[in-house]
C-alpha positions as CSV (number, residue, x, y, z in Angstrom):
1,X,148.8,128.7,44.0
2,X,146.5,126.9,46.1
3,X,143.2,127.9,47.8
4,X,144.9,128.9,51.0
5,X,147.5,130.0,49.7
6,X,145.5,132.8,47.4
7,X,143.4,133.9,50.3
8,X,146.4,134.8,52.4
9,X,148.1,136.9,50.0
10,X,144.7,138.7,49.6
11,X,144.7,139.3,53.4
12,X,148.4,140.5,53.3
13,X,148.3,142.4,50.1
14,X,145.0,144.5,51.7
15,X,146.0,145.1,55.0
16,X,147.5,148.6,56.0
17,X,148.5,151.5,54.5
18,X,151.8,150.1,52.6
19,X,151.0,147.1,50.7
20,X,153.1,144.0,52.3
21,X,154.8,141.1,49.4
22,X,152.2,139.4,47.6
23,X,153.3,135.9,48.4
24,X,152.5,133.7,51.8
25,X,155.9,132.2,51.4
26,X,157.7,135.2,51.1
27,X,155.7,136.7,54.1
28,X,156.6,133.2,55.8
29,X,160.5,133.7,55.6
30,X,160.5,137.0,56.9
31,X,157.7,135.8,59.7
32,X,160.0,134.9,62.5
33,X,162.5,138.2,62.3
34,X,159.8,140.7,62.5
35,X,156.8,139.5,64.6
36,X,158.7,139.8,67.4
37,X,159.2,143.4,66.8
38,X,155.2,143.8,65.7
39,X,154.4,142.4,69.3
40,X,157.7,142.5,71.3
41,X,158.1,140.3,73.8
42,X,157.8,137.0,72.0
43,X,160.2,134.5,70.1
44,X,157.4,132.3,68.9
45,X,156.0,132.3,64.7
46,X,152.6,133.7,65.9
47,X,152.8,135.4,69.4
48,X,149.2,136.3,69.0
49,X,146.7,133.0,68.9
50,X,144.1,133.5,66.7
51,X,140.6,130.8,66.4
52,X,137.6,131.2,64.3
53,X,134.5,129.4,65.9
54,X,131.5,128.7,64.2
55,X,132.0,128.1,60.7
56,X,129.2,126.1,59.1
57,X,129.9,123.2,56.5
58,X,127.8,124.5,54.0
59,X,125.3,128.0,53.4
60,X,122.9,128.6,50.9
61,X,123.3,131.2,48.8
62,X,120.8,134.1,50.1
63,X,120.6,132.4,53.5
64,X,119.8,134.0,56.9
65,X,123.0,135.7,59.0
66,X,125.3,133.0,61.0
67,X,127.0,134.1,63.9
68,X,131.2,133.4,64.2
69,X,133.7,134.0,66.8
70,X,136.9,135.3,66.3
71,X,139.1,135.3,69.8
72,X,142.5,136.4,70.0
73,X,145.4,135.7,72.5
74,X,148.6,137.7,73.0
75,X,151.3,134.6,74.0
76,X,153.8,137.3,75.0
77,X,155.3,138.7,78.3
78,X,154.4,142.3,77.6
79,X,151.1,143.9,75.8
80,X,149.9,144.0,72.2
81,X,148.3,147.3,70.8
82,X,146.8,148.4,67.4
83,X,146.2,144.6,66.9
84,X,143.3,144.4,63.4
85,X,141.7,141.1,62.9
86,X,141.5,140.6,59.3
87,X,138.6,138.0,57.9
88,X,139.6,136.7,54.4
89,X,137.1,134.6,51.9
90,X,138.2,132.4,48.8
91,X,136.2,130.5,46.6
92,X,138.0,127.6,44.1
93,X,138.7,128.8,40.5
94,X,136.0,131.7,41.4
95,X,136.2,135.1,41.7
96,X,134.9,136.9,44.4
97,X,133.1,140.4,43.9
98,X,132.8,142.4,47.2
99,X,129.0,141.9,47.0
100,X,129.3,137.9,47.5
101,X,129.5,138.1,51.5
102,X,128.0,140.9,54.1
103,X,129.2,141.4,57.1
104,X,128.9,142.8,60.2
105,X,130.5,143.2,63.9
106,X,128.8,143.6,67.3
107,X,130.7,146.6,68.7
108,X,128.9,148.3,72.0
109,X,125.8,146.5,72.0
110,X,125.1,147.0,68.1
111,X,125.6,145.2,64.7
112,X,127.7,147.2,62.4
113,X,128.4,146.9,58.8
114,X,131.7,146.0,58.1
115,X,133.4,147.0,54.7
116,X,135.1,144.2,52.4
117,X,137.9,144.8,49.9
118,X,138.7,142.2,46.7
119,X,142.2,141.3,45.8
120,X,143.8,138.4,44.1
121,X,139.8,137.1,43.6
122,X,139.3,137.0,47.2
123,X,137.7,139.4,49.5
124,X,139.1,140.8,52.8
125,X,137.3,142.6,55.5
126,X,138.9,143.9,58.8
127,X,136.8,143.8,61.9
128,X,136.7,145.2,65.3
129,X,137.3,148.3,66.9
130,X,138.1,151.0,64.2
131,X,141.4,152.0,66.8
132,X,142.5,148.4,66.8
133,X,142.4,146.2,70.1
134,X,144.5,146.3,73.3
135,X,145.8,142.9,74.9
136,X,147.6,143.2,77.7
137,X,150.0,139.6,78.2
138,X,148.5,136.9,78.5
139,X,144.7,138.7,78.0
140,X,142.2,137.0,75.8
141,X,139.4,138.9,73.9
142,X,136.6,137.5,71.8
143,X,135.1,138.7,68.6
144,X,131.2,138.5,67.7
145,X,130.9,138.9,63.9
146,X,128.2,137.5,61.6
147,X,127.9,136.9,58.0
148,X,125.4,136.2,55.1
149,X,126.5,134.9,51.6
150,X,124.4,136.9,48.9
151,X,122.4,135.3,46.3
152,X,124.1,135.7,43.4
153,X,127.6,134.5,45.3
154,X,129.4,131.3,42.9
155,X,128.2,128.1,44.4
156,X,131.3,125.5,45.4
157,X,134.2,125.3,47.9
158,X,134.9,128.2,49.8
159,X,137.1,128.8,52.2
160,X,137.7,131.5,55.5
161,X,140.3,132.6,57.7
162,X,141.2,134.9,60.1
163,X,144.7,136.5,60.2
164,X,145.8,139.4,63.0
165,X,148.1,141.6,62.2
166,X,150.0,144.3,64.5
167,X,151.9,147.3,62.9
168,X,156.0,147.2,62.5
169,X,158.5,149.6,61.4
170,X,160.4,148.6,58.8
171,X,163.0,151.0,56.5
172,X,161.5,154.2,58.5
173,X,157.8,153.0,56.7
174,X,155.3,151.5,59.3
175,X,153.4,148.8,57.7
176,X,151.1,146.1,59.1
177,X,152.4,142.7,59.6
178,X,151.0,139.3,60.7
179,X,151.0,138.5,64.0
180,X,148.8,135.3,63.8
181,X,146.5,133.2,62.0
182,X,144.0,130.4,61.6
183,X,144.1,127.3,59.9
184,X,141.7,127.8,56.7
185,X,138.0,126.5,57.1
186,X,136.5,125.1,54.0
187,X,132.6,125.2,53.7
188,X,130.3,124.9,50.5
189,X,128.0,127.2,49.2
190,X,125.0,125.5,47.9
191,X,121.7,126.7,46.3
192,X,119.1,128.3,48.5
193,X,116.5,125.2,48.4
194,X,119.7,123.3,49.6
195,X,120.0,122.4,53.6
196,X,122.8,124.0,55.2
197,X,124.8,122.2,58.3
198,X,125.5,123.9,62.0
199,X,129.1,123.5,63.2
200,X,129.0,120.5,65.7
């Protein structure tokens, strides 16, 4: 299983209340039945557009906080609700202990902590609103999140991406379900006397 691969089973193994199947192409098959039901309204794979902005090529392990932007789009005709954006890290034949990344999320004017879980080697963390978020059709939102990579986190490839997920009912169980996601951004973590570079 590659990279990507891993860190989106993490994300889809983590999110909700009823663990969904542990394999991207299983969630993949099912994709195109169901999303429409998670955000009616929609026949397309990922009704709700999802970019991460800001992703660096490289931090050094210990480095000061970075600043990302995570904006979200509902494609369809009528609104999205209970929408959770979902941040997932994975690091290349490394494990990942929930102490390798902090994050937090600027919610009414002020930074707040935001909890990761580890699955699979890779860690998840769900940001925004505690509730979920609210898009009516058509509505963008944007997303302020920053992050730090601790210390003692492995040095290497990384990778991050952001998947956003909307709950279904399914089998009289209601379960959370992507409804979008990024491409994977791949970055290194160097040393801390190593230079780090800004996106361009």
């Amino acid at each position: 299983m590659g990279l990507a691969a891993g860190a989106l089973c993490a994300a889809i193994g983590l999110a909700g209340s009823v663990a969904l199947p542990a394999t991207a192409a299983r969630a993949a098959s099912h994709a195109t039945a169901t999303r429409a039901e998670a955000c009616a309204g929609s026949k397309r794979s990922n009704p709700v557009a999802v970019t991460l902005r800001g992703v660096r090529s490289a931090y050094s392990a210990g480095g000061r906080w970075s600043t990302l932007r995570l904006t979200l789009h509902n494609g369809t005709r009528t609104g999205c609700g209970q929408l959770k954006p979902v941040l997932v890290y994975g690091a290349r034949d490394r494990t990942l202990r929930v102490d390798a990344v902090r994050l937090e999320t600027r919610l009414d004017g002020h930074w707040r902590a935001v909890p990761l879980s580890a699955a699979l080697g890779e860690l998840a963390a769900a940001v925004g609103p505690a509730g979920g978020l609210w898009l009516r059709a058509g509505q963008t939102t944007t997303l302020t999140v920053r992050m730090r990579v601790a210390r003692s986190a492995p040095h290497g490839e990384w990778l991050s991406l952001a998947v956003a997920y909307a709950p279904l009912r399914r089998r009289g169980t209601t379960v959370s379900w992507p409804v979008g996601v990024t491409n994977p951004s791949y970055f290194r973590v160097v040393a801390s006397h190593a230079s780090t570079t800004r996106p361009a």
